[in-house]
C-alpha beads as a LAMMPS data file, in Angstrom:
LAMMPS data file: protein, C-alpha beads

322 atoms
321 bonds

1 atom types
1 bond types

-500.0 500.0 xlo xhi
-500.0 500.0 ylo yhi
-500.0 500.0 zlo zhi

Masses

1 110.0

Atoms # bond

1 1 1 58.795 -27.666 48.396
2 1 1 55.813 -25.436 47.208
3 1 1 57.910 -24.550 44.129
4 1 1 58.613 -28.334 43.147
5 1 1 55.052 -29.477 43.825
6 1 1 53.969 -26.752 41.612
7 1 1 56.242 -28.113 38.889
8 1 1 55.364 -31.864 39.264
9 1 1 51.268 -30.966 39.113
10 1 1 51.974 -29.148 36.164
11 1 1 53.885 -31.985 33.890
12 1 1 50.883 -33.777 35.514
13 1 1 48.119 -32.060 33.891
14 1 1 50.132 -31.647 30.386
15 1 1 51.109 -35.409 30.945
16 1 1 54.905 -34.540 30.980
17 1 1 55.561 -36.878 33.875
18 1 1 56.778 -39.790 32.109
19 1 1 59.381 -38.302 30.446
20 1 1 60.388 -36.378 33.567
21 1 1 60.823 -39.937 35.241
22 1 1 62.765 -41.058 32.456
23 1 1 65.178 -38.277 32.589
24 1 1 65.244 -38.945 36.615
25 1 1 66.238 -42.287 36.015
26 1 1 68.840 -40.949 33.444
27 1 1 70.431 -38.503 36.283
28 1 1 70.384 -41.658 38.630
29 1 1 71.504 -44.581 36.030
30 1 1 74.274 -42.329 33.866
31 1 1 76.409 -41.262 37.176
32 1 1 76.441 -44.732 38.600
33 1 1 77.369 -46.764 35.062
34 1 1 80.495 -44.315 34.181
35 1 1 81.578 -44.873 38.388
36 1 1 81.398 -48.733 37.597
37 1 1 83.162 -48.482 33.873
38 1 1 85.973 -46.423 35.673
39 1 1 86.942 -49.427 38.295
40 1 1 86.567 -51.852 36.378
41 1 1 89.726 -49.724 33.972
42 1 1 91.772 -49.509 36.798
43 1 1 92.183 -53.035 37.454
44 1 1 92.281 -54.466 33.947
45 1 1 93.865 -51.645 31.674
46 1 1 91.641 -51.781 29.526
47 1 1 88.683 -49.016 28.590
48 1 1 85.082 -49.687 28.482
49 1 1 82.571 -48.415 26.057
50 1 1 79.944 -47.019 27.733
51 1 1 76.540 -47.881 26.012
52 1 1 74.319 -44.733 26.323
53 1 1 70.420 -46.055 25.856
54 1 1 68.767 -44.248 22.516
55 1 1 67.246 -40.807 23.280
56 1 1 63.618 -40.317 23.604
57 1 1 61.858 -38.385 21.779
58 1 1 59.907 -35.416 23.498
59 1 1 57.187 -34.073 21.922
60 1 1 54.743 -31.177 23.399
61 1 1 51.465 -32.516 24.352
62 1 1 48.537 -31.609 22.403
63 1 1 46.516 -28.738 24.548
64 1 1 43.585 -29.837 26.148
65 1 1 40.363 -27.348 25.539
66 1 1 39.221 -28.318 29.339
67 1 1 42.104 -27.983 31.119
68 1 1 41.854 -24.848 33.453
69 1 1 44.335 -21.837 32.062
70 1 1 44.585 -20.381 35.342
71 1 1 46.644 -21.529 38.544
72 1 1 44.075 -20.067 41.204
73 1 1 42.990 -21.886 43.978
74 1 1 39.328 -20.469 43.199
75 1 1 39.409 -21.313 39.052
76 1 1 37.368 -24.541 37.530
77 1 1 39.940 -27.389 36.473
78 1 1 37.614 -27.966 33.523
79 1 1 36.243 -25.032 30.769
80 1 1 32.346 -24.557 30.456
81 1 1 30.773 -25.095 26.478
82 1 1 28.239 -23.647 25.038
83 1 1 26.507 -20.196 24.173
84 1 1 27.124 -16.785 26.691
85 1 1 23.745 -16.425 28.244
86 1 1 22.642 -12.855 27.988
87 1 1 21.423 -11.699 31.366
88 1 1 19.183 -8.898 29.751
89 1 1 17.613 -11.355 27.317
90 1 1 13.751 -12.062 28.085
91 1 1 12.565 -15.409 26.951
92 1 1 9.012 -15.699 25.414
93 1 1 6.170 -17.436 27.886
94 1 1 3.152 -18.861 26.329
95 1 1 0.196 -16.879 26.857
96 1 1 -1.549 -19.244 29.576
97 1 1 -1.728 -16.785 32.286
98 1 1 -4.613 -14.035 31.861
99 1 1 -1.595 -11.437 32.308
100 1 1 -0.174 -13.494 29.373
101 1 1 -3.257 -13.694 27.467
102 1 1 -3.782 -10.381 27.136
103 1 1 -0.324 -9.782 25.669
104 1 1 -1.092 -12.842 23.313
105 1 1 -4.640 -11.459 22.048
106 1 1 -2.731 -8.152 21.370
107 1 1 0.184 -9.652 19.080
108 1 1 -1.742 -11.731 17.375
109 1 1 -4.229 -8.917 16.616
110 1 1 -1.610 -6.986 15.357
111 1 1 0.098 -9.351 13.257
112 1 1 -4.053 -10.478 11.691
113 1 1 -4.254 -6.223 10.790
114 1 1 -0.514 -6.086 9.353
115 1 1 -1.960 -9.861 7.530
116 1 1 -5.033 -7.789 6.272
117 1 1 -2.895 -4.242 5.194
118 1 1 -0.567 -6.190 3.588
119 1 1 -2.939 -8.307 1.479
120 1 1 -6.339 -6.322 1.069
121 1 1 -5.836 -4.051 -1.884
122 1 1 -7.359 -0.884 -1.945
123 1 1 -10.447 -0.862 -4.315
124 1 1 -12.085 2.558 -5.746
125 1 1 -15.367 2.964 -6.845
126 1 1 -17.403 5.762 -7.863
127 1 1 -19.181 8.239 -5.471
128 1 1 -22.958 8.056 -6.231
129 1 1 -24.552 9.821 -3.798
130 1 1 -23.841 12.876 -1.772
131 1 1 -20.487 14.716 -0.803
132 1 1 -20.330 11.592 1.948
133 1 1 -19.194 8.334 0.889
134 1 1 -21.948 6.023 -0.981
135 1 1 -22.410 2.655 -1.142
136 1 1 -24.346 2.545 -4.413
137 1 1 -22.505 0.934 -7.844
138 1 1 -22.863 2.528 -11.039
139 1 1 -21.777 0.793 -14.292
140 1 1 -20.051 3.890 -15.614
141 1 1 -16.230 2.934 -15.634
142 1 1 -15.506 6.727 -15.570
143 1 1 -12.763 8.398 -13.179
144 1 1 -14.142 7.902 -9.589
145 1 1 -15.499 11.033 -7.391
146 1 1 -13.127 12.211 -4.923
147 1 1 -13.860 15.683 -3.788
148 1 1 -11.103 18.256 -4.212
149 1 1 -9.596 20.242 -1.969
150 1 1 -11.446 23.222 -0.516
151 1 1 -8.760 25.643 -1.671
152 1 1 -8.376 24.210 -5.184
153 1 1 -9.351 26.959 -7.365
154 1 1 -12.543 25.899 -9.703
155 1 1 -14.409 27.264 -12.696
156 1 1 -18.603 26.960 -13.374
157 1 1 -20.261 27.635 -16.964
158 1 1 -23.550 29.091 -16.023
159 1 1 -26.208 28.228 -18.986
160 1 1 -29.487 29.708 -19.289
161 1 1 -31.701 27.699 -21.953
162 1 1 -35.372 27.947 -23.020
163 1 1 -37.125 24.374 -22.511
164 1 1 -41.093 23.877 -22.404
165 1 1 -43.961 22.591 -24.658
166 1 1 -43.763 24.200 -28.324
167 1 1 -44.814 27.510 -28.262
168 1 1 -44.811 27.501 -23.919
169 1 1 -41.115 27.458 -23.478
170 1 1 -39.687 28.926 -19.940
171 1 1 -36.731 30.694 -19.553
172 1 1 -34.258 28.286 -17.274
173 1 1 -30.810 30.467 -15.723
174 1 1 -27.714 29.262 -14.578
175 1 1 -28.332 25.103 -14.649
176 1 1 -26.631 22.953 -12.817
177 1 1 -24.886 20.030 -14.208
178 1 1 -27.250 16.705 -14.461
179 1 1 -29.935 18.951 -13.872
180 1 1 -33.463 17.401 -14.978
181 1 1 -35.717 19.451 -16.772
182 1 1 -38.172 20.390 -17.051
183 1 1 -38.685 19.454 -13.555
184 1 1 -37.572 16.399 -11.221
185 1 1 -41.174 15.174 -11.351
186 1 1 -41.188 14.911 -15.392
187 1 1 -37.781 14.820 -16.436
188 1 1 -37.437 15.053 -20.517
189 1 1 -33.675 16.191 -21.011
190 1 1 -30.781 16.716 -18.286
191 1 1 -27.625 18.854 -19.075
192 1 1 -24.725 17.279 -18.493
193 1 1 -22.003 19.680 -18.820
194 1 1 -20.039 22.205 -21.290
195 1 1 -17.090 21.216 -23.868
196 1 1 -14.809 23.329 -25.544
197 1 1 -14.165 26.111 -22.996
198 1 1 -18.059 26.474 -22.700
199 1 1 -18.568 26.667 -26.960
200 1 1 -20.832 23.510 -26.566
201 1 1 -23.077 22.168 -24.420
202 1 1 -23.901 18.549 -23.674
203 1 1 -27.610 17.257 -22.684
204 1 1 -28.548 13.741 -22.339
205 1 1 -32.190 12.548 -22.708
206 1 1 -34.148 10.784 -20.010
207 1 1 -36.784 9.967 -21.599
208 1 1 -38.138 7.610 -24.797
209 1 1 -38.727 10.848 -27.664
210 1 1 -38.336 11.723 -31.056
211 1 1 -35.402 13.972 -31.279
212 1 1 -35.058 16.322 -34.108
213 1 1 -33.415 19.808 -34.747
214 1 1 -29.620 21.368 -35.239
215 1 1 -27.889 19.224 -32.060
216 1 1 -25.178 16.364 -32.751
217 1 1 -26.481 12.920 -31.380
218 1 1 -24.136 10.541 -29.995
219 1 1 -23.364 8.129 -30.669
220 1 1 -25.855 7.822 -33.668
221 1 1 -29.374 10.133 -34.287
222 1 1 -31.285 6.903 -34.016
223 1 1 -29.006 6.193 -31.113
224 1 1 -29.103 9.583 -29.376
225 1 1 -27.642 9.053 -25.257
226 1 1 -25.725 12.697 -25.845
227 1 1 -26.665 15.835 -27.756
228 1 1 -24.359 18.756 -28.249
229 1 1 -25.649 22.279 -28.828
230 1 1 -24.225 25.622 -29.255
231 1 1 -25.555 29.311 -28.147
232 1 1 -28.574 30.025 -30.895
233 1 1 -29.401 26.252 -31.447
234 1 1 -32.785 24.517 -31.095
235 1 1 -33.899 20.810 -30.377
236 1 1 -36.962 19.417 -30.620
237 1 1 -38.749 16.175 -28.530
238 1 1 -41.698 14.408 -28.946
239 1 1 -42.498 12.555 -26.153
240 1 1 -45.155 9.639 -25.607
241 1 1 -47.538 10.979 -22.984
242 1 1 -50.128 8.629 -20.677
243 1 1 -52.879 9.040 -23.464
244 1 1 -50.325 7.544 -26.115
245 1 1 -50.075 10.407 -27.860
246 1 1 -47.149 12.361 -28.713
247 1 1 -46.028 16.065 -27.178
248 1 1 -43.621 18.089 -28.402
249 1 1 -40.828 20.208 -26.574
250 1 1 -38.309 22.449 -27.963
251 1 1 -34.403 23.701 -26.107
252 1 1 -33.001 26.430 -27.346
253 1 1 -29.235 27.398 -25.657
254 1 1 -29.961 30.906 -24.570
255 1 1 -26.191 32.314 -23.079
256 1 1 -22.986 30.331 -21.763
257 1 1 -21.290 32.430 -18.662
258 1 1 -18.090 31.949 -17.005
259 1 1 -17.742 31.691 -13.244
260 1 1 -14.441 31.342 -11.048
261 1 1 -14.945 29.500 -8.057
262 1 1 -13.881 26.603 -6.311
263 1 1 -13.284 23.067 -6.978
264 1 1 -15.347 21.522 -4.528
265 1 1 -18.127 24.102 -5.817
266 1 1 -17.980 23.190 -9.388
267 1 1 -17.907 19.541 -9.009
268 1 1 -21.411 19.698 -7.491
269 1 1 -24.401 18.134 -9.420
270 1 1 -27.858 18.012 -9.190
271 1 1 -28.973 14.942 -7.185
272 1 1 -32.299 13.709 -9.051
273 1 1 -30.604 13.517 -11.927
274 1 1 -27.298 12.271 -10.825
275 1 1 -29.741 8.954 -9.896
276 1 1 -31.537 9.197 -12.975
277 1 1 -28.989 8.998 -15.315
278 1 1 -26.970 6.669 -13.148
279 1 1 -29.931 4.102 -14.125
280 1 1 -30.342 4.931 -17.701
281 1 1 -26.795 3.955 -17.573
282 1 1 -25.825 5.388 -20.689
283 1 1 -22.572 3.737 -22.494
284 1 1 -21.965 7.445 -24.188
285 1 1 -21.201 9.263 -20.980
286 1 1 -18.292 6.522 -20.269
287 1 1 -15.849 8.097 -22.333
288 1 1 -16.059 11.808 -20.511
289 1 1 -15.170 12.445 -17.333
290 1 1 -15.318 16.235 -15.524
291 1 1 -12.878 18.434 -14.809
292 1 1 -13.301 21.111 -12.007
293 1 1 -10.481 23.366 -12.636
294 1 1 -11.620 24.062 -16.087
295 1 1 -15.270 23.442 -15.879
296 1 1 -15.453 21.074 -18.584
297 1 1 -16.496 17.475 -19.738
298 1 1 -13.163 15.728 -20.945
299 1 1 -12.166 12.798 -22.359
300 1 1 -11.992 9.464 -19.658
301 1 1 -8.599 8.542 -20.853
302 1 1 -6.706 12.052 -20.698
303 1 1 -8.671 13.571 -18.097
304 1 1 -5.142 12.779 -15.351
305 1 1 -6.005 12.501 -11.945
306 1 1 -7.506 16.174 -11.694
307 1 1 -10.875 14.612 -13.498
308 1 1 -13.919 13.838 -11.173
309 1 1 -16.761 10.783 -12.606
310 1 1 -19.086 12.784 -14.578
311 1 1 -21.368 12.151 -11.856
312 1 1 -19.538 14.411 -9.949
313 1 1 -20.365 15.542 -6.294
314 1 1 -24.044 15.436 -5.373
315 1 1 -25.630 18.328 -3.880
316 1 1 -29.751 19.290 -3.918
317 1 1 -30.210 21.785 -6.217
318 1 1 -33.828 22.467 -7.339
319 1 1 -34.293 24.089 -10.819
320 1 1 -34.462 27.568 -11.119
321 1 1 -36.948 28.699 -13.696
322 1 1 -38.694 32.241 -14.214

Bonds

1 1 1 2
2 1 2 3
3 1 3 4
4 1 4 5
5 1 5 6
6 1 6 7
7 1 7 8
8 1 8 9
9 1 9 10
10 1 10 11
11 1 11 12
12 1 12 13
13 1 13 14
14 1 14 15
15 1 15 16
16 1 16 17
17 1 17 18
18 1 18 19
19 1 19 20
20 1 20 21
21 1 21 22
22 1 22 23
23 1 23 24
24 1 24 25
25 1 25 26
26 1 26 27
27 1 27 28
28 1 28 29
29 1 29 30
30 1 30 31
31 1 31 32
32 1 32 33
33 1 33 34
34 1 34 35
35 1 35 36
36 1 36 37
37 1 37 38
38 1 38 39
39 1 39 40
40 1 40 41
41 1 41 42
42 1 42 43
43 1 43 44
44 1 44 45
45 1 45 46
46 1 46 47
47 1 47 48
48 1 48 49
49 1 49 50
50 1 50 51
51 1 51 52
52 1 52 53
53 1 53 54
54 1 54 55
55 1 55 56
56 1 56 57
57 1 57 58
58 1 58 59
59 1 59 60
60 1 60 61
61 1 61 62
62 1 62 63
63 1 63 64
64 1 64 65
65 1 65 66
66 1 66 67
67 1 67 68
68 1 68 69
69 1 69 70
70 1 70 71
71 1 71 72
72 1 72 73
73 1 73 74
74 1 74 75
75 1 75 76
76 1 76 77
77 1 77 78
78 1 78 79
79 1 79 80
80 1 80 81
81 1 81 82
82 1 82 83
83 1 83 84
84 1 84 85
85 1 85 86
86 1 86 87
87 1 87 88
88 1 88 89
89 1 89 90
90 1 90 91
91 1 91 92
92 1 92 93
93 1 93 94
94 1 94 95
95 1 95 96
96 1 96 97
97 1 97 98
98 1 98 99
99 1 99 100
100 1 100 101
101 1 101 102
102 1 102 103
103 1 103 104
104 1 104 105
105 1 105 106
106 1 106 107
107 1 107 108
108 1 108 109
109 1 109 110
110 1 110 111
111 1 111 112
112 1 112 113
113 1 113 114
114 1 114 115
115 1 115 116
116 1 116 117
117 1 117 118
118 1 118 119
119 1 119 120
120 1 120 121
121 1 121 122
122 1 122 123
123 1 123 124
124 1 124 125
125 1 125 126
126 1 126 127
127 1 127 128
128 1 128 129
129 1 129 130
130 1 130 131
131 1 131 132
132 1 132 133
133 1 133 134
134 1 134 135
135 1 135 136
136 1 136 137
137 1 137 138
138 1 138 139
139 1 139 140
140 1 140 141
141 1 141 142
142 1 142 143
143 1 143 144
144 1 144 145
145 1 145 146
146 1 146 147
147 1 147 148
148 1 148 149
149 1 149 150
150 1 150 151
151 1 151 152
152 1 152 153
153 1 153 154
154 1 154 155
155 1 155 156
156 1 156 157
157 1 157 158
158 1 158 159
159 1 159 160
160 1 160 161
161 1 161 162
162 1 162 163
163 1 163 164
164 1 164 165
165 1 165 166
166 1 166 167
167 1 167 168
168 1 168 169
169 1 169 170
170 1 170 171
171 1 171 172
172 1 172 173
173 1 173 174
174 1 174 175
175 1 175 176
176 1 176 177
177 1 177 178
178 1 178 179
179 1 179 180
180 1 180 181
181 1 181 182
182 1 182 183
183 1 183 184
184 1 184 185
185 1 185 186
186 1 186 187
187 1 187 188
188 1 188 189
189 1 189 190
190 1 190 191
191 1 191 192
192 1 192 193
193 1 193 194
194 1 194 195
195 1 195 196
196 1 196 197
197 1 197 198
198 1 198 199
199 1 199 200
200 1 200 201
201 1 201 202
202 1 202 203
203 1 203 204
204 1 204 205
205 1 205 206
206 1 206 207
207 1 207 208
208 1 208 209
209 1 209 210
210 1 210 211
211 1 211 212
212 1 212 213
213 1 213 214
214 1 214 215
215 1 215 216
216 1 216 217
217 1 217 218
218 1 218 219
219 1 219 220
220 1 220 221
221 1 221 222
222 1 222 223
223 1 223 224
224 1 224 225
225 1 225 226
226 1 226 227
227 1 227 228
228 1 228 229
229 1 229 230
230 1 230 231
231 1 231 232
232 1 232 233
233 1 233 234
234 1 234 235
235 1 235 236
236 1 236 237
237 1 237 238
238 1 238 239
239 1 239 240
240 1 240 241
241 1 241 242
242 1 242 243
243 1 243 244
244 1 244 245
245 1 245 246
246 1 246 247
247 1 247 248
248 1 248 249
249 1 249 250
250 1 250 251
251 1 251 252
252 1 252 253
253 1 253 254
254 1 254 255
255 1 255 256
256 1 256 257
257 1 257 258
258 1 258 259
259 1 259 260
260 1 260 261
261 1 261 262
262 1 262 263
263 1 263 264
264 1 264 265
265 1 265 266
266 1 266 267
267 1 267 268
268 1 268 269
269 1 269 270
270 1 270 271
271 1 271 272
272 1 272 273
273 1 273 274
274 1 274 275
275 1 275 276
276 1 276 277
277 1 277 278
278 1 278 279
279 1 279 280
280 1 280 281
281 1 281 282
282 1 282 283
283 1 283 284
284 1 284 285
285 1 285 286
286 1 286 287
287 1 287 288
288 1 288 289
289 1 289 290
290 1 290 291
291 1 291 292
292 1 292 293
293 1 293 294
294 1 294 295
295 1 295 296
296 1 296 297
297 1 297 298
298 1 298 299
299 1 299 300
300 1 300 301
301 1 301 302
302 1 302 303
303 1 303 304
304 1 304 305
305 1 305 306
306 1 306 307
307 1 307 308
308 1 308 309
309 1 309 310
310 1 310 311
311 1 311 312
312 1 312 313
313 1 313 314
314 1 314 315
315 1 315 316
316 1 316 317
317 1 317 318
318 1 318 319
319 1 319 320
320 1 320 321
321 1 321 322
């Protein structure tokens, strides 16, 4: 009995039953209508045509996605839809709770910093103060100042001139670049640096004069922001004084010595003058930039990334005279 209600509750759920009924009633019907056809020949002689009814077609039932698969007493008669939930997944809580809060605050600083990386773009500007980090904006468009590393080898051009009133010249050794002279306190020229592997050397003029003598002005003698001079050569300056009258001073390039050193050592520069000429702001030094491996002033556009501003590094250097 189990085994034939298991078969009739299965052509019940794949609604099979009706043609199981109609192939009952053909088991019952097609036994009892060839029975009757027989008698009926026996007493008249004469066959009957038996009339079978038209078959019925039997088609399989389309499968139903929600009936149950398995035949357990414990299984669900109809299939859950949907997404698998993951059991390890964590959903995401507003932050209401302080707990909460505090993880919100966090994200959403971190995603404002990653905002501000992502769209701030760096900006460099020159270094116009000391080996620290300066605040101050010069106009030169030169290469900006970013000291070297310690270990990068260097090289300094030590020059020794003779600057002073006509006829009172002192004997200044081993200047430093953007060094004032003749002294911080009445700065006339300031030397800016060495070209050609120390063969020339480049002043700049801080103050109003009359410049005359064997130099090169750039970029014009009536123009003069640079003056290059070689060992032997003399310049002249007449300079207004308080009393409006004029006084004369004379340079003369004495030696040009060669010094190995460091990087970091040879980008140094005097201080007063590093401010000084940073407001004279004088177009002619925009074109050079300084190179501490070689010592040298160099052109702005194939300096590289080797080249320091020619404002260099600041350090306080006082002038040494005797």
């Amino acid at each position: 009995m189990s085994y034939l209600r298991n078969i009739w509750t299965d052509l019940i759920e794949r609604k099979l039953w009706p043609a199981a009924l109609l192939l009952l009633g053909l088991a019952v019907v097609v036994p009892v209508a060839i029975t009757a056809g027989g008698g009926s020949s026996s007493t008249s002689g004469s066959t009957a045509k038996v009339s079978l009814p038209a078959p019925v077609a039997v088609s399989e039932a389309q499968a139903n996605p929600n009936a149950a698969l398995a035949e357990t007493v414990n299984g669900a008669s109809v299939q859950r839809d949907g997404r698998a939930r993951d059991p390890f997944f964590v959903p995401k809580v507003a932050a209401t709770t302080s707990g909460a809060g505090v993880t919100g605050s966090a994200t959403t600083a971190k995603a404002a910093t990653t905002t501000a990386s992502a769209t701030t773009a760096p900006v460099s500007t020159p270094n116009t103060d000391t080996t620290t980090s300066s605040t101050t904006t010069s106009k030169s468009t030169t290469t900006p100042s970013t000291a070297p590393a310690p270990t990068t080898l260097g090289i300094t051009y030590h020059v020794d001139v003779q600057f002073g009133p006509a006829g009172q010249a002192r004997l200044y050794r081993r200047l430093v670049r953007l060094q004032p002279l003749p002294s911080r306190t009445t700065p006339i020229v300031a030397f800016v640096g060495v070209k050609d592997n120390g063969k020339v050397v480049t002043f700049a003029p801080l103050a109003p004069a009359f410049i005359g003598g064997s130099g090169v002005c750039a970029p014009s003698p009536l123009k003069c922001q640079l003056m290059d001079l070689k060992v032997g050569e003399t310049e002249s300056f007449e300079v207004d004084t308080a009393s409006d009258t004029l006084k004369a001073y004379t340079l003369k390039i004495d030696g040009v010595g060669k010094h190995h050193t460091t990087a970091l050592v040879a980008g140094q520069v005097s201080r007063e003058g590093r401010a000084m000429l940073q407001h004279l702001s004088l177009p002619a030094l925009d074109g050079f930039a300084f190179s501490p491996t070689t010592g040298t002033l160099v052109s702005a556009r194939e300096g590289g990334g080797n080249t320091l501003s020619v404002f260099g590094l600041a350090s306080d250097v006082s002038p040494a005279s005797h």
